[in-house]
C-alpha positions as CSV (number, residue, x, y, z in Angstrom):
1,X,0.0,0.0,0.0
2,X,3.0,2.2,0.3
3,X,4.2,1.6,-2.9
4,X,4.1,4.8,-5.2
5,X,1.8,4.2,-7.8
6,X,4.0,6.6,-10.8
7,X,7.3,4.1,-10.2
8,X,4.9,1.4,-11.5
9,X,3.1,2.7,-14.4
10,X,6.5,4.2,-15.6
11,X,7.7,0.4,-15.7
12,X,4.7,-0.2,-17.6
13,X,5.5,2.0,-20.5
14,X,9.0,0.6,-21.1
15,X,9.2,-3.0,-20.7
16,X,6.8,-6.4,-21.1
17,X,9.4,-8.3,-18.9
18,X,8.6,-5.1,-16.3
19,X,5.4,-5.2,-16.8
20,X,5.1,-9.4,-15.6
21,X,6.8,-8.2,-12.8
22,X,4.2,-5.6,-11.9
23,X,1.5,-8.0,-11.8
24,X,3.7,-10.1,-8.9
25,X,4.0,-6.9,-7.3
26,X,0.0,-6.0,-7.6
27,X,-0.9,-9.8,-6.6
28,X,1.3,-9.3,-3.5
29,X,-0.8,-6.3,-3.0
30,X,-3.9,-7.8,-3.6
31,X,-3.2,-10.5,-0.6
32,X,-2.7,-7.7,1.9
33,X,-5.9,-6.1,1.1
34,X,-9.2,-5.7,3.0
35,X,-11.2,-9.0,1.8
36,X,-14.6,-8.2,0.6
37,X,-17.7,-10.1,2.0
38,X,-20.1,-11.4,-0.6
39,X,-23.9,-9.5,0.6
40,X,-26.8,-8.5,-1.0
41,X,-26.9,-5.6,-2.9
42,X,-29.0,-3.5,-5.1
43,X,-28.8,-5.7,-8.1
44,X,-27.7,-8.5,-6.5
45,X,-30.2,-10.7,-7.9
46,X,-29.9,-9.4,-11.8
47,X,-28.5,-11.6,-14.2
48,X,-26.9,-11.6,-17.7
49,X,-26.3,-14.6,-19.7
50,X,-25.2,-15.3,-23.6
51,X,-22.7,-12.6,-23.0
52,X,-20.0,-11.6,-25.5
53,X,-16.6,-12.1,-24.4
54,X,-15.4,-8.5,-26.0
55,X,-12.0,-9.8,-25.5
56,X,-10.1,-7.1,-27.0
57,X,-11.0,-5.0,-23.8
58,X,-9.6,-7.3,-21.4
59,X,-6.4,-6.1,-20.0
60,X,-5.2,-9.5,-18.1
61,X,-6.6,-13.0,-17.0
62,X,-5.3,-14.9,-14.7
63,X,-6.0,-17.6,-11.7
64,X,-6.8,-16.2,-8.2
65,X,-7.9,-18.1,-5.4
66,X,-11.3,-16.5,-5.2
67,X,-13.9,-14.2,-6.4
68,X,-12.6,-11.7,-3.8
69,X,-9.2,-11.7,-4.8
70,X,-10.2,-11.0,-8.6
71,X,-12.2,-8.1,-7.2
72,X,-9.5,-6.7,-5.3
73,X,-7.2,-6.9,-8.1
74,X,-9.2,-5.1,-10.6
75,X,-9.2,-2.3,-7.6
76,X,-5.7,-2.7,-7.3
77,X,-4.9,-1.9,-11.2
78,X,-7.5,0.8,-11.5
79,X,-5.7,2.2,-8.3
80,X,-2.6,2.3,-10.1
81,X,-3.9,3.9,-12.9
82,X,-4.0,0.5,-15.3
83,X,-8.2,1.1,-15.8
84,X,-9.8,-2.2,-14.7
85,X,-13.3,-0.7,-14.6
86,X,-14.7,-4.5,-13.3
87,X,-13.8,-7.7,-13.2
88,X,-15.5,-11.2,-13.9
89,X,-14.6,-14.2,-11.8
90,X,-15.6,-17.7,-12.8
91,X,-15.2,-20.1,-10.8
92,X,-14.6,-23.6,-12.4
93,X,-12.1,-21.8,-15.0
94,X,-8.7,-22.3,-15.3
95,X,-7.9,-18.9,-15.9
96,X,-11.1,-17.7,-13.7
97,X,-10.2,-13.9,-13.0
98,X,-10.8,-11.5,-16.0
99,X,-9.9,-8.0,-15.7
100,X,-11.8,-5.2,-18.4
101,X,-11.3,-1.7,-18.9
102,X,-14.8,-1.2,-21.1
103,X,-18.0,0.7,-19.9
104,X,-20.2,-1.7,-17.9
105,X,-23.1,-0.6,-19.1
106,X,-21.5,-1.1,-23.1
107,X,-20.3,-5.0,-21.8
108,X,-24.0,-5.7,-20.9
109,X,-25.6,-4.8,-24.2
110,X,-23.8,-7.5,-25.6
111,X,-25.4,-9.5,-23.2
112,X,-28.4,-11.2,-25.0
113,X,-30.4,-12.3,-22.0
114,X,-31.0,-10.4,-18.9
115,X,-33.3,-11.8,-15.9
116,X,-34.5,-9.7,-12.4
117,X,-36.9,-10.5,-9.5
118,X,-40.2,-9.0,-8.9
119,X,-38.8,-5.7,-7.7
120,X,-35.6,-4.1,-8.9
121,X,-36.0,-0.6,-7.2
122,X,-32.4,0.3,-6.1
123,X,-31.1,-0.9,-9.2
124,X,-30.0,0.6,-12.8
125,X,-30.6,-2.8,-14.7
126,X,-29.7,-1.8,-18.1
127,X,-27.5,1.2,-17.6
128,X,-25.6,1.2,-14.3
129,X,-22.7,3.5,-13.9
130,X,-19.2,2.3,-13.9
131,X,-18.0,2.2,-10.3
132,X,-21.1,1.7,-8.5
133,X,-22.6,-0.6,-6.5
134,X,-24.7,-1.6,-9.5
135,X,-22.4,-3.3,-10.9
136,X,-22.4,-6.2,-8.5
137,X,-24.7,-8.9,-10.4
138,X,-24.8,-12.4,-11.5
139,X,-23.9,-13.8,-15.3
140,X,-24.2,-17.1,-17.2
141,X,-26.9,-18.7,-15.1
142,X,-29.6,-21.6,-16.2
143,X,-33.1,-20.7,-14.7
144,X,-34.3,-23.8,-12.6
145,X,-37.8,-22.5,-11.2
146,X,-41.0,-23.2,-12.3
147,X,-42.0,-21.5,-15.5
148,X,-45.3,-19.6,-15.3
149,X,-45.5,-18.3,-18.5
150,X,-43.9,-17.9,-21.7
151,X,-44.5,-14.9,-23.8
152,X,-43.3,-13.9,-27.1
153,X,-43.2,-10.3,-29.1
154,X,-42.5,-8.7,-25.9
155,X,-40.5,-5.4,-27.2
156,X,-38.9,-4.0,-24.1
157,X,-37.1,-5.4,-21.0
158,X,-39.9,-2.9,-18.8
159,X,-42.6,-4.4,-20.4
160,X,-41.5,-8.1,-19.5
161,X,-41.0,-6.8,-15.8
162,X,-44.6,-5.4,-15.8
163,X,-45.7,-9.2,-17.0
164,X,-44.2,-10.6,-13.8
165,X,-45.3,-7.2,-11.7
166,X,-49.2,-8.0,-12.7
167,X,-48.5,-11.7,-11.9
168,X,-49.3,-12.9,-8.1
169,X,-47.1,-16.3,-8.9
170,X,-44.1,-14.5,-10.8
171,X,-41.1,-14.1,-8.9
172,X,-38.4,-13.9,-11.2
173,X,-38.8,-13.2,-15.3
174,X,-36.1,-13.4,-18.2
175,X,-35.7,-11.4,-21.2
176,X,-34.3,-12.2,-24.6
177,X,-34.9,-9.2,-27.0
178,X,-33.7,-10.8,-30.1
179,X,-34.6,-12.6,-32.4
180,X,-38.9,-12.8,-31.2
181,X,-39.1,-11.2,-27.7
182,X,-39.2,-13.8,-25.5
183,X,-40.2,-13.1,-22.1
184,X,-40.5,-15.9,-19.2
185,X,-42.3,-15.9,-16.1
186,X,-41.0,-18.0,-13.2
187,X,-42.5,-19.0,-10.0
188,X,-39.3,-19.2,-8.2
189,X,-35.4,-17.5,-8.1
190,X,-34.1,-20.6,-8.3
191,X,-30.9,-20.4,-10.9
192,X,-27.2,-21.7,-11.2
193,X,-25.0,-18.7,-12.1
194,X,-21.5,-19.6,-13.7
195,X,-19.9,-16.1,-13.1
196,X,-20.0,-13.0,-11.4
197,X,-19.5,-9.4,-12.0
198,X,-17.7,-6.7,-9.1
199,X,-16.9,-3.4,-10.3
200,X,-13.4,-2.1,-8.9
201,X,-13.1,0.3,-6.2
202,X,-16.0,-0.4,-4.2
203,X,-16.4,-2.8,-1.4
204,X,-20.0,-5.2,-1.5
205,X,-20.1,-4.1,2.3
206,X,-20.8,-0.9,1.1
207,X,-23.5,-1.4,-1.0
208,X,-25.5,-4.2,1.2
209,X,-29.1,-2.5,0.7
210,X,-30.2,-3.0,4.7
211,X,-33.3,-0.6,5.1
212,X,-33.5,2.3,6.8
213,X,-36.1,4.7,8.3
214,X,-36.9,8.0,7.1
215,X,-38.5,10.4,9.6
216,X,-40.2,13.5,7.9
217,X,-41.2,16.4,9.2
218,X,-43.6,16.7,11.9
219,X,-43.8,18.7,15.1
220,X,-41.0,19.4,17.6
221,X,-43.7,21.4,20.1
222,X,-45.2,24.6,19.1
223,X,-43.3,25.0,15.5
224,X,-43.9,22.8,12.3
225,X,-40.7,21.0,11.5
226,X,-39.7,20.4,7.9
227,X,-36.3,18.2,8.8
228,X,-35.8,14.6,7.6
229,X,-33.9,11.8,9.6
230,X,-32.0,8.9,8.2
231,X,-32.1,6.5,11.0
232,X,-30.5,3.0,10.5
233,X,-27.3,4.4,8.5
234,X,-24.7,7.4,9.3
235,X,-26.0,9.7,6.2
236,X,-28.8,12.3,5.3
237,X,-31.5,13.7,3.3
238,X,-32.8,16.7,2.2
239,X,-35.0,18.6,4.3
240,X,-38.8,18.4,3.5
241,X,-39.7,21.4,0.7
242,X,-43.3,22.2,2.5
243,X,-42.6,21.8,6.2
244,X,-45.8,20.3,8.0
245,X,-47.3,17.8,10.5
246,X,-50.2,15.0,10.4
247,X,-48.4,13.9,6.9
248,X,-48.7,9.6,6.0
249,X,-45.7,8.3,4.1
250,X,-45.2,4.9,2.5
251,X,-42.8,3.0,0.1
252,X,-44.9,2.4,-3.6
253,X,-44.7,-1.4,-4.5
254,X,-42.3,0.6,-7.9
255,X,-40.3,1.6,-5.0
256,X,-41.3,5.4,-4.5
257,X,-41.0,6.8,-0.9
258,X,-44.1,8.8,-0.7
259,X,-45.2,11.5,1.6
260,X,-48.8,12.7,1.2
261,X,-51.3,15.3,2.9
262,X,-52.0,17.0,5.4
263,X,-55.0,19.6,4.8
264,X,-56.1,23.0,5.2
265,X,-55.5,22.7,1.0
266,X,-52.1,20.8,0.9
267,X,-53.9,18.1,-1.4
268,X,-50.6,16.8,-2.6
269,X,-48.0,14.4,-2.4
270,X,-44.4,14.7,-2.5
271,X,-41.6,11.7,-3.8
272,X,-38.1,10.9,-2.8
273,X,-36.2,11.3,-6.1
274,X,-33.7,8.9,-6.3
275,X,-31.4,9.5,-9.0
276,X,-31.9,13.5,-7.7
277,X,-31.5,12.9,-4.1
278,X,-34.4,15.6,-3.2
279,X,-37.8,15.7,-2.6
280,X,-40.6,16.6,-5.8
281,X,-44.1,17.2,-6.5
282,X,-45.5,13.3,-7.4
283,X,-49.1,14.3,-7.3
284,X,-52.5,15.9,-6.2
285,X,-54.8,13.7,-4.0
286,X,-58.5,14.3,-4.3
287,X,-59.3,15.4,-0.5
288,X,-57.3,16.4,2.2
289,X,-56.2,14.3,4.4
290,X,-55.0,14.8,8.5
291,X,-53.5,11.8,10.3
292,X,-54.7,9.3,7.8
293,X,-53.2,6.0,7.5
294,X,-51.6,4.7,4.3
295,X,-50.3,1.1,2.9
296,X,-49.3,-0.4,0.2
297,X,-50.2,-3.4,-1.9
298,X,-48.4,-4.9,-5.3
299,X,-51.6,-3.4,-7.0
300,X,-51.1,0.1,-5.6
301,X,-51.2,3.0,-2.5
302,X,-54.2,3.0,0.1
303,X,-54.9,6.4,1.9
304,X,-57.7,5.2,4.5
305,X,-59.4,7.5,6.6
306,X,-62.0,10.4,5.6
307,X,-62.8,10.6,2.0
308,X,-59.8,7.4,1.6
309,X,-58.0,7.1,-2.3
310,X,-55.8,4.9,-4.1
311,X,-53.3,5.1,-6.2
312,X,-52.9,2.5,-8.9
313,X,-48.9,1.5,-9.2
314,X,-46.9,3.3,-11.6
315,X,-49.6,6.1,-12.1
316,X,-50.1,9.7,-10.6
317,X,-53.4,9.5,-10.6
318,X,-55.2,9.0,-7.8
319,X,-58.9,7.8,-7.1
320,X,-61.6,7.2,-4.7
321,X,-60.9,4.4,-2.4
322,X,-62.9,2.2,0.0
323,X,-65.0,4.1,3.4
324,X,-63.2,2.6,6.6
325,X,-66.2,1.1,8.5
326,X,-67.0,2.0,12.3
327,X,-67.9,0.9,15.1
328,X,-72.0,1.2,16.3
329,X,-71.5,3.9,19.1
330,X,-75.4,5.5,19.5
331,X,-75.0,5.4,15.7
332,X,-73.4,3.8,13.4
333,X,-69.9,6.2,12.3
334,X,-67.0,6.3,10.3
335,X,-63.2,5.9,10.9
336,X,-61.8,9.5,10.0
337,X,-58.3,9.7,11.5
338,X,-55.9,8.3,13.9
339,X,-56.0,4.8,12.7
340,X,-53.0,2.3,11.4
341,X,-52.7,0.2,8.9
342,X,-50.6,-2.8,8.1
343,X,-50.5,-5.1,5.1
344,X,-50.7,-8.9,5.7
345,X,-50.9,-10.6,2.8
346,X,-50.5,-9.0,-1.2
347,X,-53.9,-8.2,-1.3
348,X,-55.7,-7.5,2.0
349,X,-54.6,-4.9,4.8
350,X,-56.3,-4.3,8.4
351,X,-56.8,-1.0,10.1
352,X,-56.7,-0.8,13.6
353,X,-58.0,1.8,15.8
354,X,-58.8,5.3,15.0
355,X,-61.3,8.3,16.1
356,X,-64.7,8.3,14.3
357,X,-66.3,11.7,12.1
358,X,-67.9,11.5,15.8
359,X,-64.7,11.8,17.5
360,X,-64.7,8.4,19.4
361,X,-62.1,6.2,19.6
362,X,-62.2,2.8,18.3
363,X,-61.2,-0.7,19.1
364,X,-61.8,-2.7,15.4
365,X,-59.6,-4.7,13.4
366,X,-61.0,-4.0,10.0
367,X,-59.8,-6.1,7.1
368,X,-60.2,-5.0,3.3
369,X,-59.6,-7.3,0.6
370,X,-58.4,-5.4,-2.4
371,X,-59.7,-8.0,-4.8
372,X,-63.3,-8.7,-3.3
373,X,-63.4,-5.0,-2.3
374,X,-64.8,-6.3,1.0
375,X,-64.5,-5.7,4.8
376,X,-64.4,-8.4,7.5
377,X,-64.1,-7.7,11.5
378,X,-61.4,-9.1,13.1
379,X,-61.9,-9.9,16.6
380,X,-61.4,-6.4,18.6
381,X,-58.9,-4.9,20.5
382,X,-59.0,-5.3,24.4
383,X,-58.9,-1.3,24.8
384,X,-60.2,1.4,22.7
385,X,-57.5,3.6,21.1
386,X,-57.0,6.2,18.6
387,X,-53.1,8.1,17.5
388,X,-51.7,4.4,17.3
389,X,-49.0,2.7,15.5
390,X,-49.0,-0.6,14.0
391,X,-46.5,-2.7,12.3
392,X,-46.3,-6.5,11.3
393,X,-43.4,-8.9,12.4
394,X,-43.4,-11.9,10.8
395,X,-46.6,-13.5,11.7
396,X,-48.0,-10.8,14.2
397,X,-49.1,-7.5,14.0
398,X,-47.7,-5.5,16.8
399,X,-50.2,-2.6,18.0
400,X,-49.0,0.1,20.8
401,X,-49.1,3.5,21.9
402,X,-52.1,5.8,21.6
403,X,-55.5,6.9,23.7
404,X,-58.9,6.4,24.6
405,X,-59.8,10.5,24.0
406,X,-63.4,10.0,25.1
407,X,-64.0,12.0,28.1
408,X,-60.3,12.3,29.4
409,X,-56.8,12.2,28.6
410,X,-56.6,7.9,30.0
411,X,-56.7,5.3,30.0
412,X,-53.8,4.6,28.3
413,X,-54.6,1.0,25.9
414,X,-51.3,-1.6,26.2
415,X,-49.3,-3.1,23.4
416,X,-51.5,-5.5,21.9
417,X,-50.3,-8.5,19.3
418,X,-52.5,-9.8,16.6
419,X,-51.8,-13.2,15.5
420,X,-52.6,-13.2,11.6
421,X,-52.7,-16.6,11.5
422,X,-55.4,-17.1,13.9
423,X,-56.6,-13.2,14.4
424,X,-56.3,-13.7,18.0
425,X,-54.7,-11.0,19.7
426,X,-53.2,-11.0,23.5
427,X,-51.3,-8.2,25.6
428,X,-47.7,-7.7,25.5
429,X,-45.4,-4.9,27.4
430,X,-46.0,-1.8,27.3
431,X,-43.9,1.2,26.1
432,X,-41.5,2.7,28.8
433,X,-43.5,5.8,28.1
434,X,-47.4,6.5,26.7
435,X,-46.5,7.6,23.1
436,X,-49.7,9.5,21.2
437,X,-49.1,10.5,17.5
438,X,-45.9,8.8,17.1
439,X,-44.1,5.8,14.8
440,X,-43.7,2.5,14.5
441,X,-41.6,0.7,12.1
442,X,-39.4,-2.0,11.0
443,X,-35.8,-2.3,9.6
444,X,-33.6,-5.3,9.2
445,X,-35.7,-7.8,12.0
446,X,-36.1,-5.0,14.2
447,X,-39.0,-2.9,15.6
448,X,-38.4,0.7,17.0
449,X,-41.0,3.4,18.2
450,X,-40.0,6.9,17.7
451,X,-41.0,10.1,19.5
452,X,-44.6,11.4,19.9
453,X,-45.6,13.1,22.9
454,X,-47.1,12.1,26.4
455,X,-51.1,13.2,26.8
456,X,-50.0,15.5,30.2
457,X,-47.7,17.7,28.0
458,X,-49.1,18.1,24.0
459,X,-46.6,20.9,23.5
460,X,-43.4,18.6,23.9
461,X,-42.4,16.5,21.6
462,X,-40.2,13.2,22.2
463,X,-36.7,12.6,21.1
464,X,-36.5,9.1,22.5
465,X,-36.7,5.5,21.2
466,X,-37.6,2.1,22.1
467,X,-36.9,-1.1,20.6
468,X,-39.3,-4.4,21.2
469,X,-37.9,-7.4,22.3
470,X,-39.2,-10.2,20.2
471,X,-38.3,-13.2,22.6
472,X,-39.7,-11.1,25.4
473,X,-42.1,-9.3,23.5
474,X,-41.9,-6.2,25.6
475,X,-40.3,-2.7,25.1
476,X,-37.1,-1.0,26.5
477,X,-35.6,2.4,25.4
478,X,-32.8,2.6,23.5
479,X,-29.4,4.5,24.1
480,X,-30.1,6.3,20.7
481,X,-32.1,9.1,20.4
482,X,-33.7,11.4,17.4
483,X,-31.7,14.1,16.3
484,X,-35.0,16.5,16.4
485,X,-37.9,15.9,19.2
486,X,-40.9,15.5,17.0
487,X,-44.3,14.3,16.8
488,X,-47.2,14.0,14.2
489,X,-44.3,13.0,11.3
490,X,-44.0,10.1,8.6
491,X,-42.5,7.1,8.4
492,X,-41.1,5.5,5.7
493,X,-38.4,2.5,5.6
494,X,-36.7,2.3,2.6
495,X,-33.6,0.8,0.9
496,X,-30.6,1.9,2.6
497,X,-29.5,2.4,-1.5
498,X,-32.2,4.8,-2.2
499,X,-31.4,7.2,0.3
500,X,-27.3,6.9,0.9
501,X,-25.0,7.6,-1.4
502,X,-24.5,4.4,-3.6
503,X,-20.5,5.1,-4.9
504,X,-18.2,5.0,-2.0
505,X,-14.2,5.0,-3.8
506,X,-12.2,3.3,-1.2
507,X,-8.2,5.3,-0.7
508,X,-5.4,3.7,-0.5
């Protein structure tokens, strides 16, 4: 690592005996380097096969001991200034490491059959920068899983994707542009891959796409707070252009963080841009909405509360959606605001709680079906509550926080879990402190509930956290705490890739 890169490329220029004993020298290099782990990464599960060799852009091949000594070599030469752009390791070759200084994106369209999962948000399929974590991907593979369909004059790689998107059995689809359009639809991921690609200079711990939680806007007390946390990964995003509180935000089954509401006229929705890193006008809703409840489904985005909407996937168009019942209290009423909502399977959702038009608080588990358009009661919750927050893990929904408003600030309803499986819900522990108007969500296995405020003091928000204890199935707070007190603010978890900076050049 101390060697000076200048004395080697000079050596380059003047001697083909020199230049052998360059390689030695960057191989000796290579062995002292940081190894890189094999993870999952943004595009992680694309593949390429009936790809073109291009060897006049190969600059060595050679035998390494393993796929991460091939990518740290290609790092190696590119660090010296010998442009390896990626490399491609194959495993049961004798000369198994191959080292190329063409575009990635160029070596691809020589490619002639490209496959992807379900979902590929995170991920530049067909044109991934050089350098970037995109580059990481799989090549030469058989597909082994059960073929669904097989359709022909498909024109474009997006459309085949759509095929399998609109599918409930496709999980993973190929595509073969020439010489018919042939696009398959699998039922499984299930594939033998011969090779696979790295790009130089990045490490695959960098790009492992964990999730992380974005926490927008809200209130920290008296003042509407228009900041946005990253929580889950040590990097940032742009504050929130129209600063407000009572907003609902969800992640679009086309991978579209989504912040919408929150009334008094702010009929619109705003989208994390991606390839921008900034926030933008997505669309305008048809009501208002205040404290509603959102989730999403593989056929779109439910707003559910007052006048609820939805939002077909991959449109901007948004349109009436199903009433929330209620709960017969004198009369029959409503669910306005305050509820949560969880989805449980790829078509049906429950909301939980929530006030009435009449301004009760409720204790229904509501189920809609998105394909029968129908409701069904689950069995109810043990206390009324309104200002929740739900989440599922694994096979339970996990309901806490909250209050029963009617007449009085208490008393306060405990954390309650929902069994999907049987509907039956039982009591677990409750939250160090009574959280109204707060969040609940999920990244990586793990549950965390963030800020709110306590009923005694509306004007303060909370800065702290607390993380559930599966095992236990109770609450404790966590050492970490919000950067900003707030309350009343989204929630959205989200690919780590979509939010963080995907390039990351290591130094030597």
């Amino acid at each position: 690592k101390n060697t000076q890169p200048t004395q080697f490329l000079f050596i380059c220029e003047h001697s083909e005996k020199k230049k052998m004993f360059v390689h030695i020298i960057i191989s000796l290099l290579v062995l002292v380097s940081v190894q890189c782990k094999v993870g999952g990464t943004p595009c992680g599960q694309v593949s390429h096969t009936d790809c073109s060799r291009d060897q006049q852009a190969i600059i060595t091949e050679v035998h390494v001991d393993s796929k991460q000594d091939c990518h740290a070599l290609c790092s190696t030469y590119a660090e010296l200034g010998l442009h390896c752009k990626f490399s491609v390791w194959a495993a049961d070759d004798a000369v198994n490491c191959l080292l190329y200084k063409l575009e990635f994106s160029t070596f691809l369209s020589h490619c002639r059959l490209v496959g992807g999962p379900k979902e590929t948000s995170g991920c530049e399929v067909e044109n991934p920068a050089d350098f970037s974590c995109d580059v990481f991907r799989q090549a030469e593979c058989s597909y082994n899983g059960e073929l669904l369909e097989s359709l022909d004059n498909v024109l474009l790689l997006e459309v085949c994707q759509d095929f399998c998107k609109i599918n409930p059995r496709c999980i993973y689809w190929t595509f073969r542009g020439e010489p018919r359009g042939e696009c398959l639809l699998f039922g499984s991921d299930k594939k033998q891959c011969y090779k696979s690609l790295s790009p130089s200079l990045i490490d695959v711990d960098d790009c492992e796409d964990d999730d992380v939680i974005l926490l927008v806007a809200g209130l920290d007390g008296n003042d509407v707070d228009g900041s946005v946390e990253v929580f889950g990964e040590s990097c940032s995003a742009p504050d929130f252009p129209d600063p407000r509180a009572g907003t609902t935000g969800v992640l679009t089954a086309d991978g579209i963080p989504l912040v919408c509401g929150v009334g008094g006229g702010r009929d619109n929705c705003y989208a994390f841009d991606v390839a921008g890193h900034g926030w933008r006008e997505h669309s305008n809703m048809l009501n208002n909405h205040y404290y509603a409840t959102s989730v999403s489904l593989p056929s779109g985005v439910f707003i559910l509360g007052e006048n609820s909407e939805f939002l077909p996937t991959g449109t901007t168009t948004w349109q009436e959606g199903p009433t929330v019942p209620g709960v017969k209290i004198g009369t029959v009423d409503t669910i306005h605001s305050g509820a949560c909502s969880v989805a449980i399977t790829d078509h049906q959702f429950l909301v939980i709680g929530g006030k009435t038009g009449g301004g009760y608080a409720s204790s229904q588990v509501a189920e809609y079906n998105a394909q029968t358009e129908r409701w069904t009661q689950w069995p109810k919750l043990d206390k009324r509550r309104t200002s929740n927050s739900c989440a599922r893990l694994k096979d339970n929904v996990i309901v806490a926080g909250g209050w029963d408003q009617n007449g009085g600030c208490c008393p306060f309803p405990p954390t309650t879990i929902i069994n999907i499986e049987t509907r039956e819900n039982r009591i677990g522990g409750d939250l160090t402190m009574q959280r109204i108007n707060f969040g609940l969500a999920i990244s990586n296995g793990e549950m965390f509930a963030f800020g709110g405020y306590i009923a005694e003091d509306k004007r303060r928000a909370l800065d702290t956290i607390e993380v559930w204890d599966e095992t236990l199935e109770k609450w404790s707070l966590s050492d970490k705490k919000l950067t900003h007190a707030r309350m009343g603010f989204s929630l959205v978890t989200v690919p780590k890739s979509s939010v963080c900076t995907k390039q990351k050049l290591k130094v030597l």
